[in-house]
C-alpha positions in Angstrom: 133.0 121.4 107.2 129.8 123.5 106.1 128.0 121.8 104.2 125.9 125.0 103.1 125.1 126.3 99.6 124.3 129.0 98.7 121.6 129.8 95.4 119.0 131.8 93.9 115.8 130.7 92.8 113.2 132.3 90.3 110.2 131.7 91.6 107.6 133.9 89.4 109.8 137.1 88.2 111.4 137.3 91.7 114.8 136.1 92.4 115.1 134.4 96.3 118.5 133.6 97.3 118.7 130.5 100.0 121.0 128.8 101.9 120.5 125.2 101.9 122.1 122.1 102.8 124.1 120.9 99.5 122.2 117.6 99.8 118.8 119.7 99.2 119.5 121.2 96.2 117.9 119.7 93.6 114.9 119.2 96.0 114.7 123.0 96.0 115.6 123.6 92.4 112.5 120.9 91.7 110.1 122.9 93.6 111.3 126.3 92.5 110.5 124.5 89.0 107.0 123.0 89.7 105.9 126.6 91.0 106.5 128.3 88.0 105.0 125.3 86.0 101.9 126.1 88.3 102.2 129.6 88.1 102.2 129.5 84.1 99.1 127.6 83.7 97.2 129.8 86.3 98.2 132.9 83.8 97.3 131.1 80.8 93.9 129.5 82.2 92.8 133.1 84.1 94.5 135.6 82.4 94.0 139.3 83.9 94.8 138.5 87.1 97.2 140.2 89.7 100.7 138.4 90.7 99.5 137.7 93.8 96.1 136.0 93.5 98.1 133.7 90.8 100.6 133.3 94.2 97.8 132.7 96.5 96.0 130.3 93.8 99.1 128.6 93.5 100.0 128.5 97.3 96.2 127.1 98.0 96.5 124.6 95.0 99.8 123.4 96.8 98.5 123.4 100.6 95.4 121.4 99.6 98.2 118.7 97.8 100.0 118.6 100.8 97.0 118.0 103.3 95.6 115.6 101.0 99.0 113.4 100.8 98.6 113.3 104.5 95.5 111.8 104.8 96.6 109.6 102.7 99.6 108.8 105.1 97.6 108.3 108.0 98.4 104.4 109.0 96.1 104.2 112.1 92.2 102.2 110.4 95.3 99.9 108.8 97.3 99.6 112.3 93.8 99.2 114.0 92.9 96.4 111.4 96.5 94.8 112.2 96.0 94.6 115.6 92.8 92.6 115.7 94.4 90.0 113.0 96.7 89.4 115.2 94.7 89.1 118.2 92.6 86.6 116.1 95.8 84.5 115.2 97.2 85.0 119.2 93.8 83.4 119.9 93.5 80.4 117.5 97.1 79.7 118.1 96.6 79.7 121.8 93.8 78.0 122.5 93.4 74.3 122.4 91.6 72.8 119.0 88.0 72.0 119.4 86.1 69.4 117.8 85.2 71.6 114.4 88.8 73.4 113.9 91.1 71.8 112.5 94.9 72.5 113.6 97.5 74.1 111.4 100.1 72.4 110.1 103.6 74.1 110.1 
């Protein structure tokens, strides 16, 4: 079975028709909706402008979202951090106590 759908979106005062996966729906409806939100309050804080620099200030005001969420993503100074814990704890765990450690107790 097909588990397409088929919908328009009005995205500015241009309808888009899609075909998504059923399961993305709302996903697309919510983001049709958050780039009108956007759209409005470029109109209303820079009125004058043309549809497409409100499209391009919307489209940079979303790609610079995006690219910041991924930095924000980025696991590896945590994984790097990680990795010498537990290279600490391999080594205190391995090595026999010395005179000024004392050993852990389960």
């Amino acid at each position: 079975m097909d588990d397409k759908l088929r919908i328009k979106l009005l995205i500015g005062d241009a309808n888009y028709p899609l075909r998504i996966n059923r399961a993305d729906e709302q996903l697309y409806r919510d983001a049709a909706r958050h780039i009108n939100d956007m759209l409005n309050r470029y109109r209303e804080t820079f009125p004058g402008l043309s549809k497409e620099q409100y499209l391009a200030m919307v489209a940079l005001h979303f790609s610079y979202m995006n690219m910041e969420h991924q930095h924000d993503n980025d696991t590896a100074p945590f994984a790097e951090r990680l990795q010498q814990s537990i290279s600490l704890l391999t080594d205190y765990l391995t090595d026999e106590p010395q005179e000024n450690q004392k050993p852990i107790n389960p």
